[in-house]
Structures are given as C-alpha cells and as structure tokens.
C-alpha positions in Angstrom: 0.0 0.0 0.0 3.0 1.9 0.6 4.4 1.6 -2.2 1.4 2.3 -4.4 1.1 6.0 -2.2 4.4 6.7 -2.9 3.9 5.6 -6.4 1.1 7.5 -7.2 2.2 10.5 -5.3 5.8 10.8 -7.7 3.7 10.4 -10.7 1.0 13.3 -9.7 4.2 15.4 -9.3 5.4 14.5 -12.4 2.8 15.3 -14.0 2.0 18.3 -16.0 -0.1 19.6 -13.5 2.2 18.9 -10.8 5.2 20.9 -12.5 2.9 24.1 -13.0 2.0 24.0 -9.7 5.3 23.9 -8.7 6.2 26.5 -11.0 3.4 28.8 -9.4 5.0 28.3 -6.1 8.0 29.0 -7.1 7.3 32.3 -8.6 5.3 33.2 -6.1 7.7 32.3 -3.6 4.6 31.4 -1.3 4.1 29.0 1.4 2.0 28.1 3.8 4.4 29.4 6.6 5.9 32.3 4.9 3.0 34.4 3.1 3.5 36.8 -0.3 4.2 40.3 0.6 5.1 43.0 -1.7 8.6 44.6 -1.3 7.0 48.1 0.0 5.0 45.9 3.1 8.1 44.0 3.7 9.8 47.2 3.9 7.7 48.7 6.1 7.2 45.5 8.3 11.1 46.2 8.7 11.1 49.2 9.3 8.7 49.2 12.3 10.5 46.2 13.8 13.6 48.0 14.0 11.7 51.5 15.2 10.0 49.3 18.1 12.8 47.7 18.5 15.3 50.9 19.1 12.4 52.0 21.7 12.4 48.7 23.7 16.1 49.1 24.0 15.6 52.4 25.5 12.2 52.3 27.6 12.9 52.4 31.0 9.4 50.5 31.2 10.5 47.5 29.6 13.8 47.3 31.1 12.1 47.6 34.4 9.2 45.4 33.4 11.4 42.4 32.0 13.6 42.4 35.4 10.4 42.0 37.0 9.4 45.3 38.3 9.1 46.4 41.3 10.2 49.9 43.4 14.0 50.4 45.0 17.0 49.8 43.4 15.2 48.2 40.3 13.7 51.7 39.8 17.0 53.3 40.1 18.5 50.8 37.5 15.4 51.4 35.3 16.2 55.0 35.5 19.6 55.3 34.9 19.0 53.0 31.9 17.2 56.0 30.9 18.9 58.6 31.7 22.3 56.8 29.8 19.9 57.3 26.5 18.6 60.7 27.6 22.4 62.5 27.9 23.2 61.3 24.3 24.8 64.1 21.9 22.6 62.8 19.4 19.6 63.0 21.5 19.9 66.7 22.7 21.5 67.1 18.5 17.7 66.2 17.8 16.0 68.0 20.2 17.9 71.2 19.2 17.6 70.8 15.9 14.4 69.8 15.6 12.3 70.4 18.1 14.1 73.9 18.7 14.5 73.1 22.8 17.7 72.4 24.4 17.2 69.3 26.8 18.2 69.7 30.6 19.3 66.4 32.9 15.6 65.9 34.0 14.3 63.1 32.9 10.5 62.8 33.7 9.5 59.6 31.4 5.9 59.7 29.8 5.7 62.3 26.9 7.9 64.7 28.0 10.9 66.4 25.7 13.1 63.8 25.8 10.9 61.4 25.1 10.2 63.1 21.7 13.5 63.6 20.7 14.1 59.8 21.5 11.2 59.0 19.0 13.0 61.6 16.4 16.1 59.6 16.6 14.8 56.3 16.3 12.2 57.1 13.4 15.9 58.0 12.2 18.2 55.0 12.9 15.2 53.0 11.5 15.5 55.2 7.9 19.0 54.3 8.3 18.8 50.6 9.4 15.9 49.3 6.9 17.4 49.8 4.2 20.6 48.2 4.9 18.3 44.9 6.1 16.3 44.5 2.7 20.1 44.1 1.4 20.8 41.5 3.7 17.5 40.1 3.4 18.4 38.9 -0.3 21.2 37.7 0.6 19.9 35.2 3.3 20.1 31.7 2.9 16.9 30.8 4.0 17.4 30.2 8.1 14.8 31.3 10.0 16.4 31.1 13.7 17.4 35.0 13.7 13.7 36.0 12.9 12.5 33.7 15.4 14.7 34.6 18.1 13.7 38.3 17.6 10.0 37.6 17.6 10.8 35.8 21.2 12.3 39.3 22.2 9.5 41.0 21.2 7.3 38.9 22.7 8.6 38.6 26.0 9.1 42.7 25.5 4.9 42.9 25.1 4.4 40.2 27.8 5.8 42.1 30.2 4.4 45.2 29.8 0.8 43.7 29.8 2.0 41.9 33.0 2.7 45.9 34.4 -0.5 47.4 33.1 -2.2 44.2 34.1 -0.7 43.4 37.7 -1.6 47.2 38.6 -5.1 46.7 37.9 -6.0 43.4 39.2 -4.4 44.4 42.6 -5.8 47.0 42.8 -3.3 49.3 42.9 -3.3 52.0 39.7 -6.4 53.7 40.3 -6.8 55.4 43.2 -10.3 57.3 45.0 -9.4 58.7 48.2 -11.5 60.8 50.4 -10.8 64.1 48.9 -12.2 63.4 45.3 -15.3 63.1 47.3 -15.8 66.6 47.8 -13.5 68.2 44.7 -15.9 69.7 42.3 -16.6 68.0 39.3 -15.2 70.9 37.2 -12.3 71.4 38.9 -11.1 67.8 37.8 -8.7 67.2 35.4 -9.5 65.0 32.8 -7.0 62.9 34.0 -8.1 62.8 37.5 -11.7 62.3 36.1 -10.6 58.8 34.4 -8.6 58.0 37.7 -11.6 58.5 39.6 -14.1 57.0 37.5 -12.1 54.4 37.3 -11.0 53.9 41.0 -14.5 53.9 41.7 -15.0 50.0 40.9 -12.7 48.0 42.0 -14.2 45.0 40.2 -14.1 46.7 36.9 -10.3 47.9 37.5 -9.4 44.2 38.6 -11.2 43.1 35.2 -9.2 45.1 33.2 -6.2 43.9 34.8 -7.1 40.1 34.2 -7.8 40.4 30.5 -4.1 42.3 29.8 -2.6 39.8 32.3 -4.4 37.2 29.7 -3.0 38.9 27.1 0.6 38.3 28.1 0.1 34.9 29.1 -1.2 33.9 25.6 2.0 35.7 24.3 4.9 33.9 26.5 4.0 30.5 24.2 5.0 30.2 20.7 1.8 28.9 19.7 -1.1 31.0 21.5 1.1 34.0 20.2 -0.8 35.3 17.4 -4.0 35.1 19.9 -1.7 37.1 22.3 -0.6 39.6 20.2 -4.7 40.0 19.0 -5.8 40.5 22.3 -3.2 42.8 23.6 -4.0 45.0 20.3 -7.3 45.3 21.5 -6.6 46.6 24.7 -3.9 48.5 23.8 -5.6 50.5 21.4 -8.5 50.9 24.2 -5.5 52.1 26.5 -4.3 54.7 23.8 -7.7 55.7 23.4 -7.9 56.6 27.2 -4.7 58.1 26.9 -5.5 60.1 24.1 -8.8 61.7 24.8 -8.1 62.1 28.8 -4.7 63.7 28.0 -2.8 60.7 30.4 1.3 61.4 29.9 2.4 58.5 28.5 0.6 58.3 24.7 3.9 57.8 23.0 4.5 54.3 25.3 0.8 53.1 24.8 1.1 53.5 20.9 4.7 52.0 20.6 3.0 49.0 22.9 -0.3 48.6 20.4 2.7 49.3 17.1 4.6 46.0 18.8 1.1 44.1 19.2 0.4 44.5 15.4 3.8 43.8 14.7 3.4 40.8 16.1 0.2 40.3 14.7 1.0 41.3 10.7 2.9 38.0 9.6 -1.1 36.3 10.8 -2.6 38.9 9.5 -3.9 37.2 5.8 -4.5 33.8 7.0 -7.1 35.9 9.8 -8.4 37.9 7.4 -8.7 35.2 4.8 -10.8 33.5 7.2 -12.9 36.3 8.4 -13.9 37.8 5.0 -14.5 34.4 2.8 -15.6 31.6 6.0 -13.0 29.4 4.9 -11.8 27.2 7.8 -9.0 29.1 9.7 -5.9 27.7 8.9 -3.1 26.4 11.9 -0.2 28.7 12.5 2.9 27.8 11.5 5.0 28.1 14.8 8.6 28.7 13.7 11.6 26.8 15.7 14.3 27.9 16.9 16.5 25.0 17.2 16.5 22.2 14.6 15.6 19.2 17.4 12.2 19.2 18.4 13.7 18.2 22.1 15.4 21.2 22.2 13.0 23.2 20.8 10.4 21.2 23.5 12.9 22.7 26.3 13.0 26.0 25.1 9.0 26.4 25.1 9.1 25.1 28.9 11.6 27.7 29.4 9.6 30.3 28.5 6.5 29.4 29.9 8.8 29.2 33.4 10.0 33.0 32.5 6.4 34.0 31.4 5.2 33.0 35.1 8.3 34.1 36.6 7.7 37.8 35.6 4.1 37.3 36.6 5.1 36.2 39.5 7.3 38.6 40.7 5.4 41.9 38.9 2.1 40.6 41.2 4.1 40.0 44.2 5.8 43.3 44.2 2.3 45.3 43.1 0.8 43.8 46.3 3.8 44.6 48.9 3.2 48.1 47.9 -0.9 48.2 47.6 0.0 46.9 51.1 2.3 48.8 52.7 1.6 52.4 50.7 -1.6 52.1 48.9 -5.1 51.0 49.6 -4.5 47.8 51.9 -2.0 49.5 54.6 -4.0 50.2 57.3 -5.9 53.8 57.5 -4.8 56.3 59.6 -7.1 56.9 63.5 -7.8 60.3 60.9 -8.6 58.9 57.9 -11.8 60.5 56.1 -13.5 63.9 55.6 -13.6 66.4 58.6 -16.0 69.2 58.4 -15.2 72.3 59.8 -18.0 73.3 62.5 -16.3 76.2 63.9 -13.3 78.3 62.8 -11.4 81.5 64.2 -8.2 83.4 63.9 -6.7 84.6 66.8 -9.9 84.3 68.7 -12.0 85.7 66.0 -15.0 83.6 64.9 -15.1 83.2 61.2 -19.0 82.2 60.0 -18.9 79.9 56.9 -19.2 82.5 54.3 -17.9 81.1 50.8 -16.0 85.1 49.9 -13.6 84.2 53.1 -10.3 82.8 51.5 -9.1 82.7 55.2 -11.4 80.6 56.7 -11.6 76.4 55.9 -14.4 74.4 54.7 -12.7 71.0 55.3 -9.9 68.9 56.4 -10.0 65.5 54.2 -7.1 62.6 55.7 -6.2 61.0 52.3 -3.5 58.9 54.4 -1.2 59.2 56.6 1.1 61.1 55.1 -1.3 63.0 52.7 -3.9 65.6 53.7 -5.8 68.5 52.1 -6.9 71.5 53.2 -10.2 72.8 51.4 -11.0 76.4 51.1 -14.7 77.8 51.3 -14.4 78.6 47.3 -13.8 74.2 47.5 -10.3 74.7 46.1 -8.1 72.4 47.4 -4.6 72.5 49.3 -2.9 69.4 48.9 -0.1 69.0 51.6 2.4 66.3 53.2 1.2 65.4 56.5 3.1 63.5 59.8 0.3 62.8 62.2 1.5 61.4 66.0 -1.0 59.8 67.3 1.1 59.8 71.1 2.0 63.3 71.2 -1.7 64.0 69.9 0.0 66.2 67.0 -0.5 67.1 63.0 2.5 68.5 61.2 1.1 70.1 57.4 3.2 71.0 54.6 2.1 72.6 51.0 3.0 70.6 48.1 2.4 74.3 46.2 4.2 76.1 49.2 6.9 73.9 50.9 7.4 76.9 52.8 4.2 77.2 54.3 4.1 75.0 57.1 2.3 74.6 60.6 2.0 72.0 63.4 -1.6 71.2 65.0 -2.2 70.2 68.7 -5.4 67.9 68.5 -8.2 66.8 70.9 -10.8 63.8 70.4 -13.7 64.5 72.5 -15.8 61.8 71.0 -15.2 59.2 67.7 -16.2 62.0 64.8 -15.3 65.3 66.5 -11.7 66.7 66.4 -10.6 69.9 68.0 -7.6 71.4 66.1 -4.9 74.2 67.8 -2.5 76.0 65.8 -0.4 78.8 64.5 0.0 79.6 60.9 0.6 82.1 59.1 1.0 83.8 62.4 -2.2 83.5 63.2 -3.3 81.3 65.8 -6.2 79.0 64.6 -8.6 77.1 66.8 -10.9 74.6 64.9 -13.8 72.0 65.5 -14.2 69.5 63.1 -16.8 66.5 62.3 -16.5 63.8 60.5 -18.9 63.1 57.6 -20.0 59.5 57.2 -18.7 58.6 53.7 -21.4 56.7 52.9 -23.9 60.5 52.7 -22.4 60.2 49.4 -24.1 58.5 46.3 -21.0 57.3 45.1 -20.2 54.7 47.7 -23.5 54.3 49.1 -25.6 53.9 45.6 -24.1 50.3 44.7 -25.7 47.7 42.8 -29.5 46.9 41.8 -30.6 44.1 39.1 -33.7 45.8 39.4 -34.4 49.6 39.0 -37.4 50.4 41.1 -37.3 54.4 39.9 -35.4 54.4 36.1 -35.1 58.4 36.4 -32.1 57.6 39.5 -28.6 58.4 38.5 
C-alpha cells in the first residue's frame, strides 16, 4: 500500500499539472508558513520592527518590566538606563535641531521632551537601518532562527508590559479614589483625574481590566497561542491609547509604541485571519517557527519560557501587592482617615461664619493617608499638603505641596469618635478649629451600589 502512495504521489508530481504547480509556487515564492508580501509591506514591516525595536532598547518601562518590576534599586537601575539614553549628543542634536529646545538632565519619562527627541532619533536609525536589512535580506540563505529569536524578544518585550499594566489593575493598585475626590468639584477635575476616579470607583471593573491584559501576556509567552496574544493585547492597547488620548494621560507615546509592537506581532497572521474572516473558509493552523533544529530542544526551550512567562508574573504581582500593602489602599488607615468638616473656625480668637467670599477661613480637612492631607477652602479649592500625624503626642504637622514653605503643626483633641478639636499657628495667626466627620457613605458614590432591578429608572 505503501508503495502504491508513494507511487502514485511521484507520478502526480510528475505530471503536467504537478510541475505548474510547482512552477506557481515558485514564482510566487509562497508557502504556507511564509506568506507573499510586496517589497513596500516588507519594507515597512522592517522598518517598524527596528523602530520598536530601538524604543524597547531604551524604555525604562520595559527594562524595568522584564527584570520584574518592582520599586527600589530596580527603579533606580530602570532609570539610569534612561537617563544613559537621555544624555546622548545625538539626543539633545535632535532635540535642538528639531524640536528647537535644548534638553536639561531631567528626565520625567511619559511624553515629556526627551521622550520626543528619543522618538526623532529612532524614526531616524530606523531610515537608516531598513534599508541596509532589505540588502541582507536577499542575501539570506533561508534560516529562519534570527527572525525567530527576535519575535521571542518582542514577545517577552509585550508580555511584560501587559504583566505591568495588568498586575496594577488586578491588585488593585493603579487607580486610586481617596476621600478628597469626594468633595472636589466636578469641574475642577482634570481630565485625567476624572478617568482616575471613574475608574477607582469600581474595584471589580479595574481588577477586570487587569485580568484580560494579564491574559493577554500569558497567551504571548508561548510560541503557539502568540498570534491570539498579540490580537488581544492590540485590542486593549488601542483601548488604553484611546484613554490616553482623549483624557490627556502622559504616556501616549508608550501606549502606541506598545499597540505598534502588538500589530507587529500580529502582521505575519494577518492574511490567514483575514482570509478566514472575509471568505468563511476554515482558519488555517499557524505555523509556529523553531528555533532549534531538534524538536527536544525546541520542547525545552518552550518550557523555558512558559517558566520566565510565570516568573515575571510572578514577581510583577508580588511586588504590586507589597506596595498596595504597605503604601496604597491595603496599609491600614490612619485613626484620621476620612473627611472632617469644619464646624467652627477663628483666627486669633476671632470667629469666622462659613461665608464662601472668606479665602481665610476652611471648609474641610480630608485625611487621604497618613502622610497625605488637604486643606479645602470655602471657594472648594483644594490645598494638597504632606502630613506627619503622631498619634502619642496628639499632634498634626502640614506642609504645601504648592508652598513647601508654608508649614504649621496642629495640637489635636478627640472628644468623641467624629469630633476633632484642632490648635494652631500659621501664618502667624493662631487658629482654633472643631471639626466633624462626615460619614462617607452620605455620598451617592459609595452608598448607591448595585440593583438588578431599577425600582425608579429616572435615578442616577
């Protein structure tokens, strides 16, 4: 029976049909692994790889995110990794040249100057560098190992950011509500701030988010859930940009080279998908290239990075939660935590009624945390400031963020639970106040939660 297959299957290739097949493949120089592209989409696939590529080797965010995360001297690393790129001559060349500003030592991250100029020079190298590829591209022999070995970079580059976005999410740690965005008017919000607090709001919705980019970056660590990876990190990356985009978050350039590296990823699956999608033709298998010759090797080398995948999953949720713990919403609240209304408040003995034209008098004193307090005004503007509160000595030490200058040191009383008796001097003035705390449950926002059934449809 053998035979006869073997037989039969020499003589179909043989045939005349069989050699204008292989003619036709030939010419085409398609495959079932390798698709037909056109020498401008192969130059631009190039040229984006090595534009995304010049940014991962410079993002402080992935060098930080593929060691892990985490805070300390990781950080420090992280940023002078970025402040090595940022000093460049041909960095501040571009910036001068270009953009017409001279960059300082500062380096902020997100979309600040020299972020810019860093896009400006690799947009450059890439000009440079693509060019010089499609030469060497002709002159391959055909291995595919260096391509595959830069797709596991760039994959392992993606999985770990959508490990960071993700792991801050599902904590919950990224998005914040404390007390005082309770009481800041809506208008004085930034739109920023709005998205934070919107956000921040629902914890379950946050912690979703953060599961389906974790999932993303799962799917990704694995050769042959990739593509699927790389699909659903687009999706959620271009979501993210979005945000970023129309709430005026700093770090647009990072989310859109993050959703240019997801369609990166994507492109070389790109006409088997949309083959599928637009004629209902079964979708065909992706071809998984190896990067070793043995299949045991290359069986070693996917447990490998399935143990590095969970490793940096690992280790990014582990240090996410020793923070939410110790400095975000799971340390444990301050004796002052929550929004004090001011009852009673005079200057040197002098009663001031709750009139909203006083700018001297205070409206409210809202504990964030224990190190974070603001002071809001009778026009509801709001004072952030640094606090020290000492609970023993029965003391409150405040400090302007706006004015570090400006500083004064409370005496406090606790006649009952939700009244607070405050004794100072500032501005040397000596200020006496009497304080309540508001139950923050008076407010819709917490209190509303969730109904299957809406008794009254006109309720907001």
């Amino acid at each position: 029976m053998k035979v006869r297959v073997g037989k039969w299957l020499r003589t179909a290739a043989s045939s005349p049909t069989g050699r204008a097949a292989r003619r036709a493949l030939a010419a085409t120089g398609t495959s079932a692994s390798r698709p037909n592209r056109s020498g401008a989409a192969r130059a631009a696939y190039r040229f984006g790889c090595v534009y995304t590529g010049l940014y991962c080797l410079t993002s402080p965010q992935v060098y930080l995110a593929l060691r892990g995360g985490g805070m300390g001297r990781l950080q420090e690393a992280a940023d002078a990794w970025a402040k090595l790129w940022a000093i460049r001559p041909v960095r501040n060349w571009m910036a001068v040249r270009i953009l017409g500003k001279e960059l300082g030592d500062r380096f902020e991250g997100g979309d600040d100057p020299h972020t810019w100029a860093g896009q400006l020079c690799w947009l450059a190298g890439a000009a440079v560098a693509t060019p010089a590829l499609s030469v060497l591209e002709r002159h391959r022999t055909g291995s595919a190992a260096p391509q595959e070995w830069l797709r596991l970079a760039a994959r392992f580059c993606l999985a770990g950011q959508m490990f960071s976005y993700g792991a801050a999410k599902a904590v919950p740690l990224q998005f914040q509500l404390p007390p005082s965005k309770l009481v800041e008017p809506l208008g004085e919000l930034s739109p920023m701030s709005l998205l934070w607090a919107q956000t921040g709001s629902s914890k379950p919705y946050q912690m979703v988010l953060g599961c389906a980019e974790i999932a993303g970056g799962l799917l990704l660590v694995l050769p042959r859930t990739a593509p699927l990876g790389a699909l659903l990190s687009a999706a959620e990356m271009a979501q993210v940009l979005l945000l970023n985009l129309t709430f005026d978050v700093p770090v647009k350039v990072h989310s859109y080279q993050l959703l240019l590296l997801s369609l990166l990823l994507l492109a070389p699956h790109a006409p088997r998908l949309a083959g599928a999608a637009l004629t209902g033709h079964q979708l065909p298998a992706a071809s998984t290239g190896d990067l070793f010759r043995s299949r045991r090797a290359n069986r070693i080398a996917t447990a490998l990075q399935a143990g590095a995948g969970l490793w940096l999953l690992g280790a990014q949720l582990r240090n996410d939660f020793t923070f939410w713990k110790n400095h975000g919403g799971g340390r444990e609240k301050p004796a002052l935590h929550g929004i004090w209304d001011v009852t009673d408040f005079s200057v040197d003995g002098e009663q001031h009624p709750p009139v909203t034209t006083d700018d001297r008098r205070w409206r409210r004193v809202v504990v964030d945390s224990a190190d974070v307090v603001a002071i809001q005004h009778m026009d509801d503007s709001l004072d952030p400031c640094m606090a020290a509160i000492d609970m023993d000595a029965r003391s409150l030490a405040l400090t302007k963020m706006t004015d570090p200058t400006w500083r004064v040191t409370f005496a406090f009383e606790r006649p009952a639970d939700d009244a607070l008796i405050l004794e100072g001097k500032a501005d040397g003035c000596h200020l006496r106040l009497h304080l309540r705390r508001r139950d923050p449950h008076t407010f819709p926002l917490i209190s509303r939660g969730f109904h299957w059934v809406q008794e009254n449809s006109s309720l907001r």
